[in-house]
C-alpha positions in Angstrom: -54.2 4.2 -2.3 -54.1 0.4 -1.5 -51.9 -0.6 -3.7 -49.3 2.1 -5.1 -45.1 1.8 -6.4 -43.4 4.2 -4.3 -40.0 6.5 -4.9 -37.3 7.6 -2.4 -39.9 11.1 -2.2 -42.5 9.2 -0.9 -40.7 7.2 2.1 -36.8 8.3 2.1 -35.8 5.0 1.1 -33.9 3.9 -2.0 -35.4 1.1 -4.2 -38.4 0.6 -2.5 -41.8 -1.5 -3.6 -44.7 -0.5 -1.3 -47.8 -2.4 -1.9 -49.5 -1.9 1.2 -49.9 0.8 3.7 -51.7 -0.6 7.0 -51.0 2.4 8.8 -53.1 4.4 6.3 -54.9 2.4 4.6 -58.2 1.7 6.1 -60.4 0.7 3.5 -60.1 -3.4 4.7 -61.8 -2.2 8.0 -65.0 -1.5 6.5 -66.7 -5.5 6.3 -68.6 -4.8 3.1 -64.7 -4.2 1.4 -63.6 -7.0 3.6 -65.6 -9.2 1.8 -65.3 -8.2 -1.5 -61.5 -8.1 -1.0 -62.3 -12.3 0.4 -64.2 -12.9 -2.6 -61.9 -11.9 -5.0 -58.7 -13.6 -2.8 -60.8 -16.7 -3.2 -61.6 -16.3 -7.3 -57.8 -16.0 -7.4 -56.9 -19.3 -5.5 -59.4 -21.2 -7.4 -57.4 -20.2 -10.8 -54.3 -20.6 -9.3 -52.9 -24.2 -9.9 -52.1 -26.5 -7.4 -48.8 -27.8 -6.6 -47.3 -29.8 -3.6 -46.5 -27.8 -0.6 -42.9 -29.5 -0.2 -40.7 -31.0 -2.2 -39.6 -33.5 0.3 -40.6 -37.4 -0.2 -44.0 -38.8 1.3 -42.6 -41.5 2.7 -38.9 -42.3 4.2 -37.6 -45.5 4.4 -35.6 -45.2 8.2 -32.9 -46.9 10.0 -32.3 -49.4 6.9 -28.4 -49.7 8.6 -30.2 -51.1 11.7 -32.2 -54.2 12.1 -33.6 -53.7 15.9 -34.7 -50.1 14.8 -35.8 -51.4 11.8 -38.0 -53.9 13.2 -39.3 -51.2 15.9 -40.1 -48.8 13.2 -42.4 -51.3 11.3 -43.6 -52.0 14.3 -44.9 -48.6 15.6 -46.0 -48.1 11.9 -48.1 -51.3 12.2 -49.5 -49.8 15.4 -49.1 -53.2 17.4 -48.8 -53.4 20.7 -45.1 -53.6 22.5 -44.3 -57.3 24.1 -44.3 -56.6 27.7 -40.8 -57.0 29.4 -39.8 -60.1 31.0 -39.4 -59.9 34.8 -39.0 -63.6 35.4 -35.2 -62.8 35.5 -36.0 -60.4 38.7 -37.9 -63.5 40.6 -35.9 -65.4 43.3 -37.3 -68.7 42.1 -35.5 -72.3 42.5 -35.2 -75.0 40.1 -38.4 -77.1 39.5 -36.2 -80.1 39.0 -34.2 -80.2 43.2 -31.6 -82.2 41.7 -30.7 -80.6 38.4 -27.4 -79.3 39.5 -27.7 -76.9 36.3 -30.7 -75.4 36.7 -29.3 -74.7 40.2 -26.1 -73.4 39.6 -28.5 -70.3 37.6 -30.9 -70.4 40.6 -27.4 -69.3 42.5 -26.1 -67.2 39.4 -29.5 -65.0 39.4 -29.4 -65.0 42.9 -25.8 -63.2 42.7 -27.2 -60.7 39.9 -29.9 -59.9 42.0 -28.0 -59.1 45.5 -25.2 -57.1 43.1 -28.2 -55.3 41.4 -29.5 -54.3 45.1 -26.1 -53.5 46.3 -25.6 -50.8 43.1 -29.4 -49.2 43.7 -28.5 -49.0 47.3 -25.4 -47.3 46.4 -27.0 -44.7 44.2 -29.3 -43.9 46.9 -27.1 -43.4 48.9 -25.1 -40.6 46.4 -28.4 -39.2 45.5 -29.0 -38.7 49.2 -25.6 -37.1 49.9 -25.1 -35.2 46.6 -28.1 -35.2 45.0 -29.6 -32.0 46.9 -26.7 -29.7 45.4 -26.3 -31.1 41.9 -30.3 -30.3 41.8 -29.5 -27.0 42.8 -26.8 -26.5 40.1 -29.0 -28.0 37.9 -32.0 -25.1 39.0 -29.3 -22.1 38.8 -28.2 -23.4 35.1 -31.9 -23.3 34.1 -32.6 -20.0 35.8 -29.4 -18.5 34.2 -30.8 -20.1 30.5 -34.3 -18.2 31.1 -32.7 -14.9 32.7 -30.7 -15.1 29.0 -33.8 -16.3 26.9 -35.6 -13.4 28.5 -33.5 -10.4 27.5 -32.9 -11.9 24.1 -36.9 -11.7 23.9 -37.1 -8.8 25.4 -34.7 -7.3 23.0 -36.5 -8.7 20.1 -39.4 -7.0 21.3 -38.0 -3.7 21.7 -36.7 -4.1 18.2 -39.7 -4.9 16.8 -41.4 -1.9 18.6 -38.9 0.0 17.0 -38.8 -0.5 13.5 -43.0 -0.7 13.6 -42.7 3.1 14.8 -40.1 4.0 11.9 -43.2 1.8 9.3 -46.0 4.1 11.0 -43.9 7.1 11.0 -42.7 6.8 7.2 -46.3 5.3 6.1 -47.4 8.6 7.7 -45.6 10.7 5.9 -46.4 8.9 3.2 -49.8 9.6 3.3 -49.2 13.0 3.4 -47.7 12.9 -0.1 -50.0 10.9 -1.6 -53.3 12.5 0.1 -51.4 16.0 -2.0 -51.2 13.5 -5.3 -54.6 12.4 -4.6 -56.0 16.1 -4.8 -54.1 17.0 -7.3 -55.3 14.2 -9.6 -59.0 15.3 -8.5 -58.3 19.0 -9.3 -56.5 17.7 -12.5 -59.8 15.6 -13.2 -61.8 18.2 -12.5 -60.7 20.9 -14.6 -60.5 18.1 -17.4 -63.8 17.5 -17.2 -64.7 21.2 -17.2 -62.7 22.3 -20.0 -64.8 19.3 -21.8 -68.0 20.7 -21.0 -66.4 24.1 -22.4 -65.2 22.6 -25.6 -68.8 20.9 -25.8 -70.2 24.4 -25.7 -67.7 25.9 -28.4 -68.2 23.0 -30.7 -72.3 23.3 -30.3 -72.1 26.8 -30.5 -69.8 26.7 -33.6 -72.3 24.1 -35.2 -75.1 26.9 -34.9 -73.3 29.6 -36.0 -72.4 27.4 -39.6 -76.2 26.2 -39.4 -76.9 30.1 -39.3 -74.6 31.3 -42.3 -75.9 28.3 -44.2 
């Protein structure tokens, strides 16, 4: 019964291969058939030949367009370390030399970088402060509105796949049915075979006596 080519008589369905019948078929619970079904799933695999899993290339040569990606790609594939970032731009320092009149004018330069940079993070505090609280609560209503939707798709998935294993069990069932009557019948069928064999082998012996006797 574990393996069996059924017709539109056995499930209702047109063109239909059945190969396995979890619903009926419980056989695979019994360990002892577990393991012989393992042993011979393993015998299989060992003469099966092996081929690569993907046809896709081991290796990929990336970002060949762009040098700085490039570079960062044979980089992380070396596994070295990343330079630290240079902060001496973000110190308030003044010139070494007090009368380079260059090295001051980019003392003063930085200087005016620095105060602009505080001036901007000062004024994106200040709109986080004052808009910040309601875009974060748009941004919480858009995610709670994603899962509400991500939920009834999931829950509709589920219901469909409730479904259509109750139509499996219900036409593996009946399924069963028809095949436990095919099952019988072959035994009856077997059964009066091997009877009318024991008959014959009666006949024939006592046909071989009664020639043994005329002789």
């Amino acid at each position: 019964m574990t393996a069996i080519s059924s017709s539109t008589s056995a499930l209702g369905t047109a063109d239909m291969e059945v190969d396995a019948l979890p619903y009926v078929d419980k056989e695979i619970d019994d360990p002892e058939m577990k393991a012989s079904v393992d042993r011979l799933i393993e015998q299989e695999m060992r003469r099966m030949r092996r081929k690569e899993r993907s046809d896709f290339p081991l290796k990929v040569d990336l970002f060949q367009q762009d040098d700085l990606l490039s570079q960062e790609w044979d980089r992380v594939g070396k596994k070295q370390t990343l330079d630290a970032l240079d902060i001496s731009r973000y110190e308030l320092k003044g010139p070494e030399d007090d009368n380079d009149v260059n090295a001051w004018k980019e003392s003063v330069s930085n200087t005016k970088s620095q105060l602009e940079s505080q001036a901007g993070s000062m004024f994106n505090l200040e709109l986080l402060q004052k808009y910040g609280g309601n875009a974060w609560r748009v941004h919480n209503y858009q995610l709670e509105t994603f899962l509400k939707q991500i939920q009834q798709e999931t829950e509709q998935y589920r219901n469909e796949i409730r479904t259509i294993n109750r139509e499996r069990k219900d036409e593996q069932t009946q399924a069963a049915k028809t095949l436990q009557g095919l099952e019988n019948k072959w035994s009856d069928l077997v059964s009066q075979n091997l009877q009318v064999e024991i008959a014959c082998s009666a006949l024939e012996s006592e046909v071989e006596e009664l020639r043994r006797y005329r002789q």
